[in-house]
TITOR-964345 format. One record per residue (C-alpha): residue in three letters; residue number from 0; x, y, z. Coordinates in Angstrom, 1 decimal. Last residue first. Layout:
NODE | Ala | NUM | X | Y | Z .
...
END
This chain:
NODE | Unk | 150 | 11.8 | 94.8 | 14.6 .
NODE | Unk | 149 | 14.3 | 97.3 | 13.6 .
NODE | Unk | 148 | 17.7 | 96.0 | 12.7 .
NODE | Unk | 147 | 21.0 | 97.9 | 14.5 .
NODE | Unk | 146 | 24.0 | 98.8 | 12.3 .
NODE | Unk | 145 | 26.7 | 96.4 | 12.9 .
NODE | Unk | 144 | 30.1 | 98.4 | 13.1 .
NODE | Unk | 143 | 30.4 | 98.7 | 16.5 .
NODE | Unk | 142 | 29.3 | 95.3 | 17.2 .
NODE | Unk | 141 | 31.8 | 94.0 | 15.0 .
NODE | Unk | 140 | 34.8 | 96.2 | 17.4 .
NODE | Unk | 139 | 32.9 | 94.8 | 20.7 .
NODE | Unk | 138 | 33.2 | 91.2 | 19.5 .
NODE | Unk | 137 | 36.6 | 91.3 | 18.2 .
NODE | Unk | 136 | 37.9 | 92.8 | 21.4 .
NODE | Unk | 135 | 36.1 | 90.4 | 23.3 .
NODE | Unk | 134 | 37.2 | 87.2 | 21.4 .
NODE | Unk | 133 | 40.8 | 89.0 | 21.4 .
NODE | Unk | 132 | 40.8 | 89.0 | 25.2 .
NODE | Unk | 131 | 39.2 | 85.8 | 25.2 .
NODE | Unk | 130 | 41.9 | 84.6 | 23.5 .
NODE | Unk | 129 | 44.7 | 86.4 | 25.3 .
NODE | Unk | 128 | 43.2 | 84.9 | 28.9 .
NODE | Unk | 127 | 43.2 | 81.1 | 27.2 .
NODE | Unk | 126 | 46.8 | 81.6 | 26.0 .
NODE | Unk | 125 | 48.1 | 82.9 | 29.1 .
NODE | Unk | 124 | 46.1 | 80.4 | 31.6 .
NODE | Unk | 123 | 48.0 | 77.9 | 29.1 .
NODE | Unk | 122 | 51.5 | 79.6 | 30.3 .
NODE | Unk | 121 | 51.4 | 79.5 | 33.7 .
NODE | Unk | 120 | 50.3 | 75.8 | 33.8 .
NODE | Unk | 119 | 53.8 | 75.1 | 32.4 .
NODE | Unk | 118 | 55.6 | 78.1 | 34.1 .
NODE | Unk | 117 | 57.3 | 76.2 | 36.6 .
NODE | Unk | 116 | 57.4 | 72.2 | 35.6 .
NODE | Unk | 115 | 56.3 | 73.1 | 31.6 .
NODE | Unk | 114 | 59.3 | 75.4 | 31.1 .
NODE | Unk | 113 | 61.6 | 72.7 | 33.1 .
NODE | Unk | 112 | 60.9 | 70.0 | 31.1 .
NODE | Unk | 111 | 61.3 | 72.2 | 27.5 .
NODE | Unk | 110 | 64.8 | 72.8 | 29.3 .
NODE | Unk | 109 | 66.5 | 70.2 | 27.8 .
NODE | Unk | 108 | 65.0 | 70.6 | 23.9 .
NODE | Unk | 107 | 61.3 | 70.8 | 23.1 .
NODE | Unk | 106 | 58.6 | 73.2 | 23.7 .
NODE | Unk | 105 | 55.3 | 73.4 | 21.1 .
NODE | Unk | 104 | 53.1 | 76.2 | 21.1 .
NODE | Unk | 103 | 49.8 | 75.7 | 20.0 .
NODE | Unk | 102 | 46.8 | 78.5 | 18.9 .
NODE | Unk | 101 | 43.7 | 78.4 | 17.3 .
NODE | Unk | 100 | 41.1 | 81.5 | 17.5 .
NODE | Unk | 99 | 37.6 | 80.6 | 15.8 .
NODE | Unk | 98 | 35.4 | 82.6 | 13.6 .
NODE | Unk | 97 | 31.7 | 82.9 | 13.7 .
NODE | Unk | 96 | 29.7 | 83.3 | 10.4 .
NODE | Unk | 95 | 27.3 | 80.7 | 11.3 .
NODE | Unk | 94 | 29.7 | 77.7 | 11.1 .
NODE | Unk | 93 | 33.1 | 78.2 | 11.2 .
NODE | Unk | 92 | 35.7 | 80.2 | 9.8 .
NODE | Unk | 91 | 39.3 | 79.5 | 11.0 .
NODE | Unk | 90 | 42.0 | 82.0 | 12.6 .
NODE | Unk | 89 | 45.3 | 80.8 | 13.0 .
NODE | Unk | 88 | 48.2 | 80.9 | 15.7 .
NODE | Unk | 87 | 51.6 | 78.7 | 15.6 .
NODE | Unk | 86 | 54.2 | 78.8 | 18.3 .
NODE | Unk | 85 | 57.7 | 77.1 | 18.3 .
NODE | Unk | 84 | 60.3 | 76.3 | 20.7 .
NODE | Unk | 83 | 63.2 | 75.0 | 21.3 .
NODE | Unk | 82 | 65.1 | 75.1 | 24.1 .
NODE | Unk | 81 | 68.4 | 73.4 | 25.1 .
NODE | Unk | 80 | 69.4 | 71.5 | 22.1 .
NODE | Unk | 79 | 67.9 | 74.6 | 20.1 .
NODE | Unk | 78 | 70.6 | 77.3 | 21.3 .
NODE | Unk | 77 | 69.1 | 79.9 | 22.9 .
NODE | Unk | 76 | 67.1 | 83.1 | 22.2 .
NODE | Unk | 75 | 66.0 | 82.5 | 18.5 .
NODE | Unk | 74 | 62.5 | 81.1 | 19.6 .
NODE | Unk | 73 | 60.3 | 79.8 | 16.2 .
NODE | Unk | 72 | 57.4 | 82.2 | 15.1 .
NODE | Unk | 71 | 53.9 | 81.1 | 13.2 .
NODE | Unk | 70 | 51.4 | 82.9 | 11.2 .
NODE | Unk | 69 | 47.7 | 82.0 | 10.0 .
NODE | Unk | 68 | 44.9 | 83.9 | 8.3 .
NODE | Unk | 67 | 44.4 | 81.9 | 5.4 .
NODE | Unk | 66 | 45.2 | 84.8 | 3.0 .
NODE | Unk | 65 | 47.2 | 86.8 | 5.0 .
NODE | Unk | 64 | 50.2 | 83.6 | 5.9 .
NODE | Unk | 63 | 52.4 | 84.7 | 7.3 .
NODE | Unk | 62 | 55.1 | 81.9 | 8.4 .
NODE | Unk | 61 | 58.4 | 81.7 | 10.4 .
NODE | Unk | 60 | 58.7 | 85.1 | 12.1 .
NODE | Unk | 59 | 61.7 | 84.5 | 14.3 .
NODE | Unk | 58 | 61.3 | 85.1 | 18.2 .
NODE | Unk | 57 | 62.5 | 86.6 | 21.6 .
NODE | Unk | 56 | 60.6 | 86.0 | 24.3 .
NODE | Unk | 55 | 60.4 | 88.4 | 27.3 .
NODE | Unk | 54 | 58.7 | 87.7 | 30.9 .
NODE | Unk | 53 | 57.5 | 90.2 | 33.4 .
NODE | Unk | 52 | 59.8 | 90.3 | 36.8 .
NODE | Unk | 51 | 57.7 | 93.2 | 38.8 .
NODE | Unk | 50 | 54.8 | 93.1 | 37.0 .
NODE | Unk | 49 | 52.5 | 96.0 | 35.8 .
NODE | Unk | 48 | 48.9 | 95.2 | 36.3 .
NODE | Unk | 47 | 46.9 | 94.3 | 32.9 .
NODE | Unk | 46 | 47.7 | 90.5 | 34.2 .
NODE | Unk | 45 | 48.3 | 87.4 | 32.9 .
NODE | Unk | 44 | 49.9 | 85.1 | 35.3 .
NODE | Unk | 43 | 52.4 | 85.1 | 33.9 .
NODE | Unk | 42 | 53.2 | 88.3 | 31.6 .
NODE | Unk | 41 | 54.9 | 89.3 | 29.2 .
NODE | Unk | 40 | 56.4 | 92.1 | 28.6 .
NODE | Unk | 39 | 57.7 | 92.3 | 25.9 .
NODE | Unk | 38 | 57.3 | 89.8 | 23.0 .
NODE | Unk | 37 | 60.6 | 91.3 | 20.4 .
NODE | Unk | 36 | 59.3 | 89.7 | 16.7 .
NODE | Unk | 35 | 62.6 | 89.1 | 14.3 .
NODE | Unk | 34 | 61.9 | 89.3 | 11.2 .
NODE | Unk | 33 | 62.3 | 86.0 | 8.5 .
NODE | Unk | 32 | 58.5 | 86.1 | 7.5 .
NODE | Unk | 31 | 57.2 | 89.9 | 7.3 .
NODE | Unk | 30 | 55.4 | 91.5 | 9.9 .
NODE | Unk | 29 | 55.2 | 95.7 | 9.0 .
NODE | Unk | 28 | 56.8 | 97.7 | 12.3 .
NODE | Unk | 27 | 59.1 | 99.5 | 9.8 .
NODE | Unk | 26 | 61.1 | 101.9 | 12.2 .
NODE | Unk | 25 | 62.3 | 99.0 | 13.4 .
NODE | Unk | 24 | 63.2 | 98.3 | 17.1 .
NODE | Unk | 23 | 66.2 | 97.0 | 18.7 .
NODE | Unk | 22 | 66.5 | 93.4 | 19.4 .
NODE | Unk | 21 | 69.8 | 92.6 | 18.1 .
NODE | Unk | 20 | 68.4 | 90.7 | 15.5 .
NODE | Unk | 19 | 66.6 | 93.5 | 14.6 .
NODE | Unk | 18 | 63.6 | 94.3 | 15.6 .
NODE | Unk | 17 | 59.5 | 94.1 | 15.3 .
NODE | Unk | 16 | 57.7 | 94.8 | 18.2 .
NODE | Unk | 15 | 55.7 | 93.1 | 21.0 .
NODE | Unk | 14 | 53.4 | 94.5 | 23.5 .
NODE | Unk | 13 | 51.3 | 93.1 | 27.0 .
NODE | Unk | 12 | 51.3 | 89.3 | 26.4 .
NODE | Unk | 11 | 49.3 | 88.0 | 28.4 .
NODE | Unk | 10 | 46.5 | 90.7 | 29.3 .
NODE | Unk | 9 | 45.7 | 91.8 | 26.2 .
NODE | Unk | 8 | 43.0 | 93.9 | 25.5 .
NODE | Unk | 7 | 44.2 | 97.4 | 25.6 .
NODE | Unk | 6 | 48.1 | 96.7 | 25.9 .
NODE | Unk | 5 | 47.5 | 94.6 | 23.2 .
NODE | Unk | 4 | 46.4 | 98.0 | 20.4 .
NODE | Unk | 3 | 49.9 | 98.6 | 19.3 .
NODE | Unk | 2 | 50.1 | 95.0 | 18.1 .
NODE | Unk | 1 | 47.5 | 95.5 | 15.5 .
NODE | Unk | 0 | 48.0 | 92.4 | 13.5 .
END
C-alpha cells in the first residue's frame, strides 16, 4: 500500500494517512487493523486538479489481509443510524497471469439516500477512475521490470 505514491496516479482519492482517532498523523504510517485511515482529499469528480471543496472520509481499518491481498475500512465519522458505511478492496489472480482490482462500498443508515442522490454517481466514476489509475500504474511499473525477449 504505497499511499505516498496516489497523488501520482490517483485521481480519486488524492492521499490518505494513518492517525489517531483525533485525526492527526502517525509517525508510523504502517496499516494495521484497528487504525484509523485519514482519506484527504478526495475528490468528485476525480480530478489530478486541486478542488475547491474536496471531500474527506474518515475510516477504521477493519481487515488486512497480506496474504490474500484484501483490506477493508468501516466510517467512524458519524453515528451508524445516520451513516454507515463500509468499503472492501481485493486483488484476485486470474487467468494468464493478470490480476484483477475488486472493490464495493456499501452505504446504509438515513443519509445512505442522500449519499447516492448527490454524490451517488459521483462516487462510482471515482472508483472506476482509481482503478484504472492503479491498472496503469501497475502496468507501467511490470513493464519496467520485464526485460525485453529477442525474436
Amino acid at each position: 500500500m504505497d499511499w505516498k505514491s496516489y497523488k501520482e496516479w490517483n485521481p480519486f482519492v488524492r492521499d490518505q494517512r494513518i492517525t489517531d482517532a483525533r485525526k492527526n498523523h502517525l509517525p508510523d504510517e504502517t496499516p494495521r487493523e484497528g487504525c484509523y485511515l485519514y482519506i484527504q482529499p478526495v475528490h468528485i469528480p476525480p480530478s489530478f486538479d486541486n478542488q475547491w471543496f474536496p471531500g474527506s472520509a474518515f475510516e477504521r481499518i477493519t481487515a488486512l489481509d497480506h496474504e490474500n491481498y484484501r483490506t477493508a475500512w468501516v466510517n467512524v465519522e458519524m453515528p451508524h443510524w445516520l451513516l454507515t458505511a463500509e468499503r472492501w478492496q481485493a486483488l484476485v489472480a486470474v487467468e494468464g497471469g493478470k490480476t484483477r482490482y475488486e472493490t464495493i462500498e456499501v452505504f446504509g443508515g438515513l443519509l445512505a439516500y442522500l449519499v447516492r442522490a448527490f454524490v451517488g454517481n459521483g462516487l462510482k466514476k471515482g472508483f472506476i477512475a482509481m482503478a484504472e489509475g492503479l491498472k496503469s500504474r501497475a502496468e507501467e511499473r511490470y513493464e519496467g521490470h520485464v526485460s525485453p525477449t529477442t525474436s
